[in-house]
N, C-alpha and C positions, 0 to 999 in steps of 0.2 A: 435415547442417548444422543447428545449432539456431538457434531462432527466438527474440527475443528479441518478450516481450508486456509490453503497457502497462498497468498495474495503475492504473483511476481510482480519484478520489473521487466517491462517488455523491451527496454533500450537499455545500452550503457551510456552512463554519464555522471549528473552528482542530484542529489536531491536540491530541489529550488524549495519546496515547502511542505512542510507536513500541515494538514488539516487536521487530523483525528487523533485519539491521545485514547491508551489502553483505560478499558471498561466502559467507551463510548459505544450505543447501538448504532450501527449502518443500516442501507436498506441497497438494496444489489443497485449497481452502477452509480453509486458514490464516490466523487474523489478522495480519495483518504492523502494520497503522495503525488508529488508533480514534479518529476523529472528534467532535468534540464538537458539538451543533447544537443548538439553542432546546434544552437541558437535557439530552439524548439523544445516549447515545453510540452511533455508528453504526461496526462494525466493516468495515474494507477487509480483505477476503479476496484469498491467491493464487488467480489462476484457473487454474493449471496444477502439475502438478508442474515444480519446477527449481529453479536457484539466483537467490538476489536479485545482481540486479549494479549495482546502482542505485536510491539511496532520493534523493528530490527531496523531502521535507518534512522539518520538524523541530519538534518539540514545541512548542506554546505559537503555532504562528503560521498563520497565515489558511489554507486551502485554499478553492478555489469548485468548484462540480459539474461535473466534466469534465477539470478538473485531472489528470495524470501526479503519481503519487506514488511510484511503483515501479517498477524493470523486472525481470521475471523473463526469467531466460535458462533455455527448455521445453527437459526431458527429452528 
């Protein structure tokens, strides 16, 4: 059975750009989200191989550290 995992945001700030769009396959250490923070963009990587089945952010709007931005459903 696969597992589904929770892709955070490791800073607070707003999202600069989504890459990934749900029922696309990842492979571990993909940027899916790119965070924007005091001037610095902080890339969200998948942490597993699988597919996204769930994006929870969207361009231009807040996230805080700890935040769910993704779900990957693992290999």
């Amino acid at each position: 059975m696969a597992k589904s995992v929770e892709v955070l945001s490791e800073v607070s700030g707003s999202v600069w750009k989504v890459l990934v769009q749900p029922g696309q396959a990842v492979a571990e250490g993909d940027v899916l989200v790119i965070v924007e923070s005091m001037k610095m963009e902080i890339p969200v990587e998948a942490p597993c191989n699988g597919v996204l089945t769930s994006l929870s952010c969207e361009e231009g709007k807040p996230v805080r550290e700890g935040d769910v931005v993704a779900l990957v459903e693992a290999a």
